[in-house]
N, C-alpha and C positions, 0 to 999 in steps of 0.2 A: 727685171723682176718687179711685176707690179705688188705693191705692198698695200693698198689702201686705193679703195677704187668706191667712191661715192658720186651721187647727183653734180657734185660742188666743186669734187676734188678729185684728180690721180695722184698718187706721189707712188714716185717708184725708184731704185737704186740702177742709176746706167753704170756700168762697170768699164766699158770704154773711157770712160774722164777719169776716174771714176767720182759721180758725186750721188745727191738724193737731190729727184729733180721733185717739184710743184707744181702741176697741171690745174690752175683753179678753172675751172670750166662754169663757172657761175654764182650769183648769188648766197653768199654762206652767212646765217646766223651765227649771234655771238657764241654760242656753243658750240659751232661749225668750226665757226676760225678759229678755236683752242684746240677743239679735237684734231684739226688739219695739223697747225704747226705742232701739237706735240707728235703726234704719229710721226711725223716726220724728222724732227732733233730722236725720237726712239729710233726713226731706221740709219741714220748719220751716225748714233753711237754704236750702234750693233755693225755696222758694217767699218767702221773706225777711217772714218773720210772728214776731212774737212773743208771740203766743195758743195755748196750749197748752188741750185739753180731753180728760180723761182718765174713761172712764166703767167704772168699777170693779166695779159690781153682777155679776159673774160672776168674778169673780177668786177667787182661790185665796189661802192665806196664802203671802210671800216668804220666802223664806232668809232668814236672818241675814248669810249671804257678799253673797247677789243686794245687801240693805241696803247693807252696806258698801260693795260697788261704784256702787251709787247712788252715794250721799253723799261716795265716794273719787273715783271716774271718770267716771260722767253728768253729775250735776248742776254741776261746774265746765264740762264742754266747753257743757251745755247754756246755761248763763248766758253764756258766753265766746259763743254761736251767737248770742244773741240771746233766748233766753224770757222775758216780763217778765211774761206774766198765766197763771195755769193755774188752770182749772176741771176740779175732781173731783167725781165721782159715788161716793160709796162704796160700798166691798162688800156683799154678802150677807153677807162669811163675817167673822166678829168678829176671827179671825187675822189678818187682810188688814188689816185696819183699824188693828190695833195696830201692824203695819209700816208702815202707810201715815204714820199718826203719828209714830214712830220717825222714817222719813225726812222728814218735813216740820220736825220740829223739829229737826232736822241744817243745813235752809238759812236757818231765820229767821236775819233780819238781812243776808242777802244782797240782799237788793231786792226777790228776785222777790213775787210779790202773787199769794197762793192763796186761793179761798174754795170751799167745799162747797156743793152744793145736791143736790137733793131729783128731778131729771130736766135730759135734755138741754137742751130749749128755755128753762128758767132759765139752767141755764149759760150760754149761748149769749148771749143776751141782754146777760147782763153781760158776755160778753169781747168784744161790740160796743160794750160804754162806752165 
């Protein structure tokens, strides 16, 4: 069920894993990248899952602001929602990656439980462990 379907982004809830997946398809302004992830932590509380799957390979590099709001304002309402596993797909773009890094090493130690892979259906797989 596709929930949110823009230039930038899909995010839609697979019910097979079951989690809310992140299709960034490009380029997103800082307004983009807020309106993406909260749409997205809204359809992970509505559907009450806590499998997160983020497929990055089109992404663009983040702000340093967008970073800090991660790691300031997402990432606590998102743990506080309920996230406990999230599968990423990384970028193409090596900028993206370095911020993706950046914010993952901002939550170790929080619980949540991340691991990388190489395409969707790995992902997937493991966040039906």
């Amino acid at each position: 069920m596709v929930s949110f379907d823009e230039k930038f982004l899909q995010i839609y809830y697979d019910e097979t894993v079951p989690c809310v997946t992140m299709q960034w398809k490009d380029f997103a302004t800082s307004e983009e990248f807020k309106i993406g992830l909260n749409k997205g932590l809204d359809l992970l509380m509505e559907q009450n899952t806590e499998n997160w799957l983020a497929d990055l390979r089109k992404m663009d590099v983040i702000d340093p602001d967008d970073e800090k709001w991660s790691n300031e304002d997402w990432f606590p309402r998102a743990l506080a929602g309920g996230v406990k596993k999230m599968a990423l797909i990384p970028s193409e773009d090596i900028f993206n990656n370095m911020s993706v890094e950046s914010i993952m090493n901002e939550v170790a130690g929080t619980g949540l439980v991340v691991h990388y892979f190489d395409n969707v259906e790995e992902a997937k797989t493991w966040l039906k462990s």
